[in-house]
C-alpha positions in Angstrom: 91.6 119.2 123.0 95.1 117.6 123.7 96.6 114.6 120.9 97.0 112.9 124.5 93.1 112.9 125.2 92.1 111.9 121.4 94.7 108.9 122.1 93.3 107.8 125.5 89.7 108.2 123.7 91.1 105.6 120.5 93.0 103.3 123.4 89.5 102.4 125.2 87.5 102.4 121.6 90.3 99.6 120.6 91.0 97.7 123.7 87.5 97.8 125.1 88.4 98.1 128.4 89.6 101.2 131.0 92.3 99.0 132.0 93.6 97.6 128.4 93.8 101.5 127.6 95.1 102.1 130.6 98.1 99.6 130.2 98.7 100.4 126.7 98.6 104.2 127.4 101.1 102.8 130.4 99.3 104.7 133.5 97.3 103.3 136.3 94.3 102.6 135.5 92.7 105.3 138.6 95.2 108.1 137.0 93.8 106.8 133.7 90.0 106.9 135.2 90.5 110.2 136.6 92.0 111.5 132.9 89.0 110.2 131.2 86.8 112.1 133.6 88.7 115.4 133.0 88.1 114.4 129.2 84.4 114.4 130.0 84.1 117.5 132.1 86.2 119.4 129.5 83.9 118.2 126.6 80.5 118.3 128.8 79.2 114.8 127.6 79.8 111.4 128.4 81.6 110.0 125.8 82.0 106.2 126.7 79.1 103.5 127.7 80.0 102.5 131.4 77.1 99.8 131.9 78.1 98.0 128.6 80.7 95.2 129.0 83.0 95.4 127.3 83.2 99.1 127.5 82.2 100.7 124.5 82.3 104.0 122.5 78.8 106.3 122.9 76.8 106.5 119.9 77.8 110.1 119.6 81.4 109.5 120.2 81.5 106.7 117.3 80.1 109.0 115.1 83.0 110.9 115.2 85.6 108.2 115.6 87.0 108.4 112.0 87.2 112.7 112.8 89.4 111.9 116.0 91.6 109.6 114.2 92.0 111.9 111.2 93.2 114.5 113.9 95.4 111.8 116.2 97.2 111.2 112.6 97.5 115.1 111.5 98.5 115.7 114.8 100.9 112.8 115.2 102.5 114.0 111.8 103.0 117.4 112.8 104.8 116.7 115.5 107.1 114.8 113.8 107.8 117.8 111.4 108.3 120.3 113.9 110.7 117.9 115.7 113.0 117.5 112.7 113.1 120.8 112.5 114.9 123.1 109.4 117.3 120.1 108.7 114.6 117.8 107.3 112.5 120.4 105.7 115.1 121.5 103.4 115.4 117.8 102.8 111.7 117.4 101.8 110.0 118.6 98.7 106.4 118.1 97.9 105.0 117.5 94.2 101.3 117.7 93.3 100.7 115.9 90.5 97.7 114.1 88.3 97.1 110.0 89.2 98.3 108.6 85.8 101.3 110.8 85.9 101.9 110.1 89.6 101.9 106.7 88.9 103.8 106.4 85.4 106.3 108.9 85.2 107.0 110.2 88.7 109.1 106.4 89.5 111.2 107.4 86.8 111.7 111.1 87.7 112.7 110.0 91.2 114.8 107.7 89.9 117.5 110.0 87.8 118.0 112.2 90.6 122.1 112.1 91.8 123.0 109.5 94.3 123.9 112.6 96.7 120.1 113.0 97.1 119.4 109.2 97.9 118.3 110.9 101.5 115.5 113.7 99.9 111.8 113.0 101.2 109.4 112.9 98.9 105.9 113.0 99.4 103.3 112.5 96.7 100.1 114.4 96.2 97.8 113.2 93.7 94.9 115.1 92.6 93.2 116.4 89.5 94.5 119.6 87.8 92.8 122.1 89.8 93.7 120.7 93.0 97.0 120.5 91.7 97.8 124.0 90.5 95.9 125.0 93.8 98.0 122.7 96.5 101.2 125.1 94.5 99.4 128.5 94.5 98.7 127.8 98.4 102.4 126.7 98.8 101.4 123.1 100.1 103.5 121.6 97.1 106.4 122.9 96.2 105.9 121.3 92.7 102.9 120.2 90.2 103.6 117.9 87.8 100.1 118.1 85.2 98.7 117.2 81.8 97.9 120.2 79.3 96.5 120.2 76.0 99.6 122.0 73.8 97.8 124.9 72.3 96.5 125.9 76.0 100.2 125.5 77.6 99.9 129.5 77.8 97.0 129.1 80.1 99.0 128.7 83.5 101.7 132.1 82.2 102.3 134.0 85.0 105.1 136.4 86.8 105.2 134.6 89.9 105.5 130.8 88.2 108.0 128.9 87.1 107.3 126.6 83.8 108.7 124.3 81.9 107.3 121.3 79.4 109.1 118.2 80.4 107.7 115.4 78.0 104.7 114.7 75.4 102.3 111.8 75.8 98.6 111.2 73.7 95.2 110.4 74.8 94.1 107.8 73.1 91.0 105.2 72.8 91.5 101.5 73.8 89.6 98.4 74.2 89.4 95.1 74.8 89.5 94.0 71.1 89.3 95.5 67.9 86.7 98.3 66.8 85.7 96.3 64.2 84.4 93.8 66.9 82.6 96.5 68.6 80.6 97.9 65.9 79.3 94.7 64.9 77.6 93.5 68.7 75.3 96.3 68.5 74.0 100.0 67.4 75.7 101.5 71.0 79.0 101.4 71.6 79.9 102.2 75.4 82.8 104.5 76.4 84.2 105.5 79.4 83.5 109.2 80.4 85.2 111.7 82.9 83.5 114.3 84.9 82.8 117.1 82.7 85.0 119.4 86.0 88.1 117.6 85.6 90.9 117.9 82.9 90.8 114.7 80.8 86.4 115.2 80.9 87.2 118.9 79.8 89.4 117.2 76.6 86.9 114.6 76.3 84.2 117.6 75.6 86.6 119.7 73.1 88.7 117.5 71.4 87.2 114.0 71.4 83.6 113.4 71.4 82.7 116.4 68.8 85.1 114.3 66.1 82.9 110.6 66.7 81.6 109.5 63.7 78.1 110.7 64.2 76.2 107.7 62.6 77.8 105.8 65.6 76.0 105.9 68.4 78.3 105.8 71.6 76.9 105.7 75.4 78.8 107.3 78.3 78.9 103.9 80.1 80.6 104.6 83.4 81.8 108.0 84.8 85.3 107.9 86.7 87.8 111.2 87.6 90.7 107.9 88.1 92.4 106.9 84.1 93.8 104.4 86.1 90.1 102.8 86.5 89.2 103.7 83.1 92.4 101.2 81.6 90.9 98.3 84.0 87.5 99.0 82.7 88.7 99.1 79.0 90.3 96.0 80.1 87.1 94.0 81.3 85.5 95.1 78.3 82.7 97.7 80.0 83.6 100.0 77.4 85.9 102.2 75.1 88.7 104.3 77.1 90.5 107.4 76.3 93.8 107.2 78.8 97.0 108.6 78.2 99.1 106.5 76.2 102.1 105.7 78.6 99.2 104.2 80.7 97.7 101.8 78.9 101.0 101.1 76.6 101.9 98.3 78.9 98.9 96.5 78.1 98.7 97.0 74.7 101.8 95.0 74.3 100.7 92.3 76.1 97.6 92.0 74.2 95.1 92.7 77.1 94.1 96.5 75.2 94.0 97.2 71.1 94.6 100.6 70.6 91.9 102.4 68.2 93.3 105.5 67.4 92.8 104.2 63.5 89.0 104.6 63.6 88.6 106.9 67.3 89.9 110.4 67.7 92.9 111.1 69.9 95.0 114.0 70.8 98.2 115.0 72.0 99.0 115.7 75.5 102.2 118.2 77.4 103.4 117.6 80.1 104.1 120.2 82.3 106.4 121.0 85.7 105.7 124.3 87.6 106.8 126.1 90.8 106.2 128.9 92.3 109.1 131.8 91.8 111.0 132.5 95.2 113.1 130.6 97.6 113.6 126.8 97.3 114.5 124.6 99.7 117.4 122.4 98.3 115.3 119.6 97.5 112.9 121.6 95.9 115.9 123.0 93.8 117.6 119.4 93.2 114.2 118.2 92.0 114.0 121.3 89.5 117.5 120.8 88.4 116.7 117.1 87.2 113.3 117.8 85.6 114.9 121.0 83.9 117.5 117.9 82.2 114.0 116.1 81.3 
């Protein structure tokens, strides 16, 4: 299947018409005809309604409509990257990192770099730990940026990586108001709980909930992989969160979060840069150099 024929497909699904498509695809609308036919044959089914005006998708072929446009956009994207060729790819480093630190300390990282690198592509993927570690092992990043707990930072030890700790930060509890406050509306007080398969649900299971007070009851409220969700749901009040303290620091200090840590347990957090040993391109080796200064 050629990116041309998954765009003529998407040009009739948008337009509604042969001969919208055909204009935007900017052939006549018989050369276009006779290329949706050779579509067809290729694939052995109809994929468009004829007798329906305007023209629309068959049911089959909207089924797969999000698939195609995946694939139009992968596609579209790959070109690009093989067009720049060698140039841009030592230009363009790839960091895998966990959402709260993708969102709070990346900015900053970015931001030292030396001016001589204002031209370095960065892309951004953001994913729990194991997807992390795993986007690095299978060389789609050429960094991961994670959380560890510090007396587990030997976990990740091997020949072939490259690891460094390049700042602290703390898990701690927050709410809306004061614990005080909580204990006193009822005998349950709701929290805000990870999936036990992802990091901050694995700290959750060692290092907080076995140190609650246990003549407090507390009820997993909502589940959520995203600390960013938890903060906004500590905010609203649906319960107590346990997010990483350069996350919800802002809104302590505007008042919107009280920080519990007196009466909840918390724990310190690393966090840690790794790479995989071997050649770098230069922006993977500029971006090393700056977190290496961290």
């Amino acid at each position: 299947m050629r990116l041309e024929w998954l765009e003529d497909i998407l040009a009739i699904a948008e337009t509604g018409s042969f001969s919208g498509a055909a204009e935007r695809r900017r052939l006549t609308q018989s050369a276009f005809s006779r290329r949706i036919r050779q579509i067809e044959d290729y694939v052995g089914v109809e994929l468009f309604d004829r007798d329906h005006k305007p023209i629309r998708l068959q049911a089959t072929t909207l089924a797969q409509s999000e698939q195609i446009l995946t694939l139009v956009s992968g596609l579209r994207q790959l070109l690009v990257d093989l067009r720049r060729g060698e140039r841009m790819t030592s230009n363009k480093v790839v960091i895998a990192c966990q959402h709260s630190l993708t969102a709070m300390r990346i900015p900053s990282i970015l931001q030292q770099l030396p001016i001589q690198h204002d031209t370095m592509q960065v892309r951004l993927r953001s994913a729990n730990l194991d997807e992390c570690t795993g986007l690095l092992l299978s060389r789609q990043a050429d960094v991961a940026i994670v959380y560890q707990l510090p007396e587990e930072s030997g976990d990740f030890n091997a020949d072939f990586l490259e690891i460094i700790t390049i700042g602290t930060d703390r898990l701690i509890p927050v709410f809306n108001r004061p614990f005080a406050q909580i204990a006193v509306d009822g005998p349950d007080i709701p929290y805000i709980a990870y999936p036990p398969d992802v990091f901050f649900g694995r700290v959750m299971a060692r290092r907080i909930l076995p140190f609650l007070d246990a003549d407090i009851h507390f009820t997993p409220k909502v589940e959520t992989a995203l600390t960013l969700a938890a903060v906004e749901m500590a905010v609203a009040g649906v319960g107590v969160a346990w997010v990483p303290n350069s996350l919800a620091q802002s809104r302590i200090a505007t008042g919107q979060l009280v920080q519990l840590s007196a009466d909840l347990p918390a724990c310190n957090l690393q966090i840690t840069a790794m790479r995989l040993e071997g050649n770098p391109n230069a922006a993977g080796t500029a971006l090393w150099t700056q977190l290496l200064m961290l």
